[in-house]
C-alpha positions as CSV (number, residue, x, y, z in Angstrom):
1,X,0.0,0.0,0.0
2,X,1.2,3.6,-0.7
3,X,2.3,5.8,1.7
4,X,3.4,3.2,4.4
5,X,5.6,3.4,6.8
6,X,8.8,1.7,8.3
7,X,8.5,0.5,11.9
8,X,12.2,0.8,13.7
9,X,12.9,-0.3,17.5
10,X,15.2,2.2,18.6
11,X,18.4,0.0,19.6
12,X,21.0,0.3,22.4
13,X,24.7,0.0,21.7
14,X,24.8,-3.9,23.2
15,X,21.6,-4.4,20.9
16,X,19.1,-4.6,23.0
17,X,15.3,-3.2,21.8
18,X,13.9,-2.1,25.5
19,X,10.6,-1.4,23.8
20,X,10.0,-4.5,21.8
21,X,11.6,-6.4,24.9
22,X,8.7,-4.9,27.3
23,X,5.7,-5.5,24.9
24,X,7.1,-9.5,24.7
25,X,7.0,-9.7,28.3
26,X,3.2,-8.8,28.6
27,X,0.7,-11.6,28.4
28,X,-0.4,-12.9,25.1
29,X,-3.2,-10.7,24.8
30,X,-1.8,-7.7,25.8
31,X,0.8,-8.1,23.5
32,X,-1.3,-8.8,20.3
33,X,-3.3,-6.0,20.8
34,X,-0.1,-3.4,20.9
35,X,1.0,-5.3,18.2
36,X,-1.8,-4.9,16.2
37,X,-2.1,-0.8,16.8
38,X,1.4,-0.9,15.6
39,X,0.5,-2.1,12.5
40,X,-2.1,0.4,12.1
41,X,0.1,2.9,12.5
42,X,2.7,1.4,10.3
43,X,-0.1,1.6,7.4
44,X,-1.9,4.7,8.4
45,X,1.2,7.0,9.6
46,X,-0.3,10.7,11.2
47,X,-3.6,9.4,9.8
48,X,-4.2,7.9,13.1
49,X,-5.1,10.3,15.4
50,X,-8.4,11.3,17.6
51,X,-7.9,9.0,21.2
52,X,-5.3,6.6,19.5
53,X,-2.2,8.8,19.0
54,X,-1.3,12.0,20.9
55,X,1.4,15.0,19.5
56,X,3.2,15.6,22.5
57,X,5.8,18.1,21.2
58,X,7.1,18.7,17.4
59,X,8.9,15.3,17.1
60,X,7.0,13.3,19.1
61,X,4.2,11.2,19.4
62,X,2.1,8.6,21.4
63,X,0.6,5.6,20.6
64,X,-1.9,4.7,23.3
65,X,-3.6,1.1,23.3
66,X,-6.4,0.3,26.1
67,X,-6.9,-2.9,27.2
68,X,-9.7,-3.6,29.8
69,X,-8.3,-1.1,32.7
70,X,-4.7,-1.2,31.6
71,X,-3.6,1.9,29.0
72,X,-0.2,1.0,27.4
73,X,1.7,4.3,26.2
74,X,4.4,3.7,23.4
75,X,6.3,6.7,22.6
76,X,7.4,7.3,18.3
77,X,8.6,9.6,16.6
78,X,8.2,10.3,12.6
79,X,11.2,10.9,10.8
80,X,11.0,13.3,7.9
81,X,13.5,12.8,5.7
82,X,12.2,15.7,3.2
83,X,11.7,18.0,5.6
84,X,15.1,17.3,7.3
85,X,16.9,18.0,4.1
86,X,14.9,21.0,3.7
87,X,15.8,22.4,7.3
88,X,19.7,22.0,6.4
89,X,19.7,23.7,3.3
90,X,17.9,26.5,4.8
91,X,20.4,26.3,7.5
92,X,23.1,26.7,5.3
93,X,22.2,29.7,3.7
């Protein structure tokens, strides 16, 4: 599908993925159900907003997935890479 986008973990230097790590070691359920709103937001990009995703300042965002009386928060950013080229050239002049 057009205009998709790329899911990345962010990574620590030993290569560990904290946030992947956490959503594996909630119950099966749990887990699915973050899983799943991931996807949607892999497809669907800023198009998913209203109670699912939240601007919190310029660069970032959050996901939030409810489950019964839990509310899981995961925090994403959208990189740009248009509008970060953009910025530097306007930067250099």
């Amino acid at each position: 599908m057009r205009g998709e986008f790329t899911i990345e973990y962010v990574g620590l230097p030993n290569g560990r993925l904290p946030a992947r790590e956490f959503v594996d070691s909630l119950d099966h359920k749990a887990a699915a159900r973050i899983d799943a709103f991931i996807e949607r937001l892999r497809i669907y990009g800023n198009r998913m907003q209203g109670k699912f995703v939240k601007k919190l300042t310029d660069d970032i965002f959050e996901l939030r997935v409810k489950q019964f009386d839990r509310i899981f928060r995961v925090l994403f950013f959208r990189q740009d890479f248009r509008r970060r080229q953009s910025k530097l050239r306007q930067a250099r002049l």
